[in-house]
N, C-alpha and C positions, 0 to 999 in steps of 0.2 A: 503538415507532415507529422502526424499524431496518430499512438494507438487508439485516442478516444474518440476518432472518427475515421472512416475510410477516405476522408477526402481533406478534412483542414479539422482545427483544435480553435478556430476563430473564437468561439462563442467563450474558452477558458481562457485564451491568453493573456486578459487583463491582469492576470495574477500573475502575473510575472514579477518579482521584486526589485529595487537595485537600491543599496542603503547606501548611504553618502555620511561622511563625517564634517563639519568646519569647526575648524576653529578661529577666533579671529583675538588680535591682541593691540591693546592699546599704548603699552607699555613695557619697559623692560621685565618688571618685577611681574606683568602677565605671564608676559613670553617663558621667564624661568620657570613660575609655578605649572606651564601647562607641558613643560619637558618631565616634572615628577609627577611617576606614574599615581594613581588612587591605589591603598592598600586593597586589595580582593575582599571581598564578603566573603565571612565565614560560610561555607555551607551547612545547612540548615536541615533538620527531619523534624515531618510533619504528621503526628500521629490523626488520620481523619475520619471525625466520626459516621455514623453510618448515616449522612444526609446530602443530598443534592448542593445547599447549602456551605456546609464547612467545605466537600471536595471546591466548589467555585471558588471558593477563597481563599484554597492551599496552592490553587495554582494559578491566582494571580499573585499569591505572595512568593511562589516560586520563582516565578519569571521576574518579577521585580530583583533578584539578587541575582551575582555576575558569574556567582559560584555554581556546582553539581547539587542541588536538593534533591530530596527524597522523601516521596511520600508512601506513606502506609495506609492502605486502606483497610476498611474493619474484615475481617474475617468472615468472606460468607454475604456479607451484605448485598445487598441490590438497590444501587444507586439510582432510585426513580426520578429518572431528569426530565424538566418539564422544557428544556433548551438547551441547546449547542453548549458544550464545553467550553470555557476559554481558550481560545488557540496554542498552542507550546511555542514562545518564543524564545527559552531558555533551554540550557540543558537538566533535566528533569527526569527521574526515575522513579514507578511508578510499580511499588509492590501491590500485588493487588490481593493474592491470600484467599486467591479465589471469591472474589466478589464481581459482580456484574454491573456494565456500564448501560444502559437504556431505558428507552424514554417512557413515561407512563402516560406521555398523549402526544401527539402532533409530530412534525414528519421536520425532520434534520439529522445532521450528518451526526454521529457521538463526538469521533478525536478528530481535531485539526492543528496538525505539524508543518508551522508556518516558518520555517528561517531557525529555528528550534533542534534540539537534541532530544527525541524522547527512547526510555526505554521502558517497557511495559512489561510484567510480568504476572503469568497467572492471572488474569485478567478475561474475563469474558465479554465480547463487545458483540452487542445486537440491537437489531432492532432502528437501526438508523437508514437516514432515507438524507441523501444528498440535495434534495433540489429544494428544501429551505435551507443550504449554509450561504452565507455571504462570501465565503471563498471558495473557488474552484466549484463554484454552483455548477451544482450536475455530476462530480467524478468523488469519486471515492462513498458509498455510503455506511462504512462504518468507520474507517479512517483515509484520509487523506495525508498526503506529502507532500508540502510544496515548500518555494522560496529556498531552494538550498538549504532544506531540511535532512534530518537524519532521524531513523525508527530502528528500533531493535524490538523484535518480538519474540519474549521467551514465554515458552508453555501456557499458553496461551489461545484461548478460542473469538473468532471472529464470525458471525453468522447469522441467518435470516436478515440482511440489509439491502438496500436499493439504490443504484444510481441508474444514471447514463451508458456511466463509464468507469469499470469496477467496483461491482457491487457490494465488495466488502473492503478492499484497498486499492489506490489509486495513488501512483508515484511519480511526481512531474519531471521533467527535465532537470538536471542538474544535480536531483534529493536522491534517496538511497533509503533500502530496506534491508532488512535483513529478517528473514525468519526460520527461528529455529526451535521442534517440538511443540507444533504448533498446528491447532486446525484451523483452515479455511474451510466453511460450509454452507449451502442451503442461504447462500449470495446470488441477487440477479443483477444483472447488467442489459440495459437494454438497447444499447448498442454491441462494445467490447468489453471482456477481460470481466465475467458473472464473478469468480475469485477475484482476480488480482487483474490491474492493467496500470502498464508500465513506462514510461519515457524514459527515466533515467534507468537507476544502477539498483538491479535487487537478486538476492542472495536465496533461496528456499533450500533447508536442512532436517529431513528427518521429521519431519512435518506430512499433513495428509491434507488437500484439495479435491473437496469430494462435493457431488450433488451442489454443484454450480450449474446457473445459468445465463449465459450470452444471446440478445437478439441477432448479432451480427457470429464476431468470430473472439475464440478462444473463452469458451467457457470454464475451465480453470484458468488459465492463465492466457493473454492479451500484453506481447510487449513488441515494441519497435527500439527496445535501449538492448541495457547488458544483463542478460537473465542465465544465472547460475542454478542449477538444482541436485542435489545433491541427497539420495537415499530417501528418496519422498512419493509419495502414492498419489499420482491423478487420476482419479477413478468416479465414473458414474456422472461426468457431467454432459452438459448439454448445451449445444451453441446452431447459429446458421451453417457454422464450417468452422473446424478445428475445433471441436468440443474440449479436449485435452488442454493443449496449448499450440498457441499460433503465435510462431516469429513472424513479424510484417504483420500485418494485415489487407484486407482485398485494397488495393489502390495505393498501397506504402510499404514499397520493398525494403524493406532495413528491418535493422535489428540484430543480433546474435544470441544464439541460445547452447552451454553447456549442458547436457545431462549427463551422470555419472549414479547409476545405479539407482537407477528409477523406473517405477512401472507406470504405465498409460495404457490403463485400460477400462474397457466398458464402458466408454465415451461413446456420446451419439451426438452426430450431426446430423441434416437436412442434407446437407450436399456432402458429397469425399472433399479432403479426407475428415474421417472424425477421432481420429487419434491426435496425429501433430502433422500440422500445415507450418506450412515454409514459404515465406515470397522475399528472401531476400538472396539475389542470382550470385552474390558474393562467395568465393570459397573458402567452407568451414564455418558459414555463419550458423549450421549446427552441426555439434559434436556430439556424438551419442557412444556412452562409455558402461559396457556391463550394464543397459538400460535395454527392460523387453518393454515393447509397443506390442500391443497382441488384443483383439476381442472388440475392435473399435467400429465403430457402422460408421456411415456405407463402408469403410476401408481403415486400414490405419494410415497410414501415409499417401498412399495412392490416389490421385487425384490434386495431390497439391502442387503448386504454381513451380516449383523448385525440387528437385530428386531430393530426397533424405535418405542419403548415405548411412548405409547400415540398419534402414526400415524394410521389413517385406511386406508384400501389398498395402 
């Protein structure tokens, strides 16, 4: 019961996390000292230089402390990675000053937000390919969310990547995105969700999802969780059905979708509708607020599984 496929998410669900604590004591003077807390790690900034390199090693020294680090990356640069990122297992903010994350050979994912806080800034991510990462093999190919993770994505581009499932972001059950001022682009997806595809909880603000592509359904965006959109442009993508965005997908009625001053247009699908498809029979599982759907093939809404209230054709 997954956007990443019309039928089951079997092949990701190993990634699922569940962190456990023990503690165990021998003695009194254990017992006391594991009631006082450890003082916090100062939080840390990590000026990093323009190499594959120093970023590896600012952000395994980030996640190693308990505190908010912050890295700076050089101004401009282009981080030619020859492998996967270290995973974000801490919380970590990542100015990036317009520099670029992607690889100068071989096919993996860029970011992986494992159980982790990232927030990413100015930052260009391309060029990543999902089905060498060892986590969440197949979903996300320019970032992934998982394990009860969290993203922020401020002004910020994500584009030309490749997975399964979400060709430029992929957000699992339980994690959460948020982006704001921000392009989605020129991502394929060869199942769902060419931009973005969703389980859990994600936010889109003022941002453009443009010239994506999905084999199946929702070539900008692909969610069965909680998808807010808000003053953002889906235009020119291209999927099996729902080019635009698709709540549900074919064989998984859920999901919810707010829009609020959003345009969806000049999406193309193979089959209606190719603006925004709907298959969750729930009421108000979408809300459409000051948002035109208009110029979408075969139809905008028409044809999907579920009436979308306040779409014509």
């Amino acid at each position: 019961m997954f956007a990443r496929t019309s039928r089951t998410r079997a092949s990701l669900a190993g990634t699922s996390l569940v962190r456990t604590a023990q503690v165990s004591c021998a003695c009194i003077t254990a017992v006391l000292a594991a009631t006082v807390p450890a003082a916090p790690a100062a939080a840390a900034t990590f000026n990093v230089a323009c190499s594959e390199g120093a970023l590896v090693a600012a952000i395994n020294a980030a996640n190693g402390t308990t505190a908010s680090d912050t890295l700076n990356l050089s101004p401009h640069c282009t981080y030619a990675l020859t492998g996967e990122l270290p995973a974000i297992t801490s919380t970590i903010e990542i100015n990036g000053a317009n520099a670029t994350l992607g690889p100068s050979s071989g096919a993996f994912r860029i970011l992986t937000v494992n159980g982790g806080d990232l927030t990413l800034r100015s930052t260009v991510v391309e060029g990543g390919n999902a089905a060498g990462s060892p986590v969440a093999t197949g979903a996300g190919g320019g970032i992934v969310v998982t394990g009860n993770g969290a993203l922020t994505l401020t002004s910020s581009v994500v584009r030309s990547n490749l997975a399964n499932f979400g060709g430029g972001l992929s957000v699992f059950t339980g994690s959460r995105a948020v982006v704001r001022a921000s392009t989605i682009s020129d991502n394929t997806a060869n199942n769902n969700g060419g931009g973005i595809v969703s389980d859990g909880t994600v936010s889109v603000t003022a941002s453009r999802i443009t010239d994506n592509r999905a084999g199946n359904a929702g070539g900008g965006i692909a969610s069965i969780g909680t998808l807010t959109v808000t003053s953002t442009n889906i235009a020119d993508n291209d999927a099996g059905i729902g080019a635009g965005v698709a709540n549900g997908v074919p064989g998984i009625p859920q999901g919810t979708a707010a829009l609020t001053a959003t345009t969806i247009t000049g999406n193309t699908a193979t089959a209606a509708p190719g603006g925004l498809y709907n298959n969750n029979p729930a009421a108000g599982a979408v809300r459409l607020t000051a948002t035109r759907i208009t110029g979408n093939l075969p139809s905008n809404c028409t044809g999907s599984p579920v009436l979308v209230t306040g779409c014509a054709n």
